[in-house]
C-alpha positions as CSV (number, residue, x, y, z in Angstrom):
1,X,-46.4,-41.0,-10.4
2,X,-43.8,-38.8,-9.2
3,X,-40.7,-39.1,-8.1
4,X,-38.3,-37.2,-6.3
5,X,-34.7,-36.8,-6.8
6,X,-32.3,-35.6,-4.3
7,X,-29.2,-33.9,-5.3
8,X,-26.2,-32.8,-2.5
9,X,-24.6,-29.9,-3.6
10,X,-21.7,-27.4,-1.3
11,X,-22.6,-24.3,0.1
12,X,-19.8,-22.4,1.4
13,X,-21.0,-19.2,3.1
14,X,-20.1,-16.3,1.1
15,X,-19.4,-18.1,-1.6
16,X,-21.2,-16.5,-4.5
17,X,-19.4,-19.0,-7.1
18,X,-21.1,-22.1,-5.0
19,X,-24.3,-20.2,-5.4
20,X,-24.0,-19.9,-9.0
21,X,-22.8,-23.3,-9.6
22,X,-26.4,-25.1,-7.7
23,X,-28.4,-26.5,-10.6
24,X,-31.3,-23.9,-12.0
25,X,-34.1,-25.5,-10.2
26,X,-32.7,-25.2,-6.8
27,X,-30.8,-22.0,-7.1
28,X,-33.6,-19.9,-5.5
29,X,-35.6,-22.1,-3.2
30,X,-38.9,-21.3,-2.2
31,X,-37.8,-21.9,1.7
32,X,-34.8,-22.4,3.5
33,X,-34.4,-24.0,6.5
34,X,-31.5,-23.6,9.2
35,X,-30.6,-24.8,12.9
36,X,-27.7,-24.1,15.4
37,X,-26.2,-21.6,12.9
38,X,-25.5,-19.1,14.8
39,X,-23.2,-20.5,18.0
40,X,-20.2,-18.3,16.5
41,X,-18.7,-15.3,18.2
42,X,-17.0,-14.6,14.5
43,X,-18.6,-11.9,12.9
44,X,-16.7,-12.8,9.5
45,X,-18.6,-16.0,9.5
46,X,-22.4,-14.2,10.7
47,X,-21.5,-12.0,7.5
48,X,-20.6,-14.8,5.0
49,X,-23.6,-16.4,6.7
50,X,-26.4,-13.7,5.9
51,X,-24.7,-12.7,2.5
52,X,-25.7,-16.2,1.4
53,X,-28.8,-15.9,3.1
54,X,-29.7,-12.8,1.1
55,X,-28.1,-14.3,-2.0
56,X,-30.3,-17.4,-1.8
57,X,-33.7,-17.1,-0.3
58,X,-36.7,-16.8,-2.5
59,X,-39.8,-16.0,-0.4
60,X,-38.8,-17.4,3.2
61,X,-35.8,-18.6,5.2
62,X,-36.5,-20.1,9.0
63,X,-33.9,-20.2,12.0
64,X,-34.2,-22.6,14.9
65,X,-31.8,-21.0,17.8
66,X,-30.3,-21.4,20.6
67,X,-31.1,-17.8,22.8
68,X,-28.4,-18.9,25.5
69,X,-25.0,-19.4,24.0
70,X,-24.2,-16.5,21.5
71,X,-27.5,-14.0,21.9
72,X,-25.5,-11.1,20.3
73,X,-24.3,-13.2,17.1
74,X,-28.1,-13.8,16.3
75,X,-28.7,-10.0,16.7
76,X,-26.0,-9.2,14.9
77,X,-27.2,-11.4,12.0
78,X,-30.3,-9.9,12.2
79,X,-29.2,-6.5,11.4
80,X,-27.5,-7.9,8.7
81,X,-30.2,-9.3,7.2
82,X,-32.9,-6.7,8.3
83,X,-33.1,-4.2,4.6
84,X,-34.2,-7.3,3.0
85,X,-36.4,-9.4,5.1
86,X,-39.4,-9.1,7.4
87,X,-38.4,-10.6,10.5
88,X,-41.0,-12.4,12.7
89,X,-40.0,-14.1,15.7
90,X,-42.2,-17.2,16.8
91,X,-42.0,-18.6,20.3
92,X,-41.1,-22.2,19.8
93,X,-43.6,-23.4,22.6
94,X,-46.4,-22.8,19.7
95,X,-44.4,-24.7,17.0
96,X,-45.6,-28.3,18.4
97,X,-47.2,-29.7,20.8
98,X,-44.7,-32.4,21.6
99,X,-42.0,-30.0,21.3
100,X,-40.7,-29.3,25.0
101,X,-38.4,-26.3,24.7
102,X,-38.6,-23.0,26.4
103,X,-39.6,-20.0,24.8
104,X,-36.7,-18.3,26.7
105,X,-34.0,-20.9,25.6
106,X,-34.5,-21.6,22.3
107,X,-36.8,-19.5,19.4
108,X,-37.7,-19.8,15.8
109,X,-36.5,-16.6,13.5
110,X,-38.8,-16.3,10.3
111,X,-36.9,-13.9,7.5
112,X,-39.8,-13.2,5.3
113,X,-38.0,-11.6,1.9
114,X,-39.6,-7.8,1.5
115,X,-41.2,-7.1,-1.9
């Protein structure tokens, strides 16, 4: 019998005191999961973005984006977060069968943390 509890906490990008303040048990999650993050032109914002990104992911984080609206704000993300992640791209037409996106529209980013 077990039960699940779900607890809402805010994140603010960049925020290391929002980090800090996430109860012990979620403060380093196994995965993190993200979609449509990445639409900004704002580099203070991809910054803040990948700080917390660093910050917070224990083994793996995992993008869903968008390659058409802002394709220089995820590579600029990703060389932000390059020194402490693996980075493996998977072409979202693999991801699931009933999935109909194209491979040169949209793409899934998998930041594997280095050891």
């Amino acid at each position: 019998n077990e039960s699940t509890q779900v607890v809402t906490q805010p994140l603010r990008w960049g925020r290391i005191e929002d980090i800090h303040a996430l109860p012990q048990d979620i403060s380093r999650p196994d995965i993190i999961f993200g979609a449509d993050l990445l639409y900004t032109c704002d580099e203070s914002v991809i910054c803040a973005l990948a700080e917390t990104v660093i910050l917070l992911t224990g083994r793996v984080a995992v993008f869903a984006v968008c390659k058409l609206h802002r394709p220089q704000s995820i590579i600029f993300f990703l060389s932000l977060v390059k020194s402490c992640f693996d980075i493996r791209h998977v072409a979202v037409s693999t991801a699931h069968n009933d999935l109909m996106a194209s491979d040169e529209d949209f793409g899934l980013i998998e930041l594997w943390r280095k050891k």
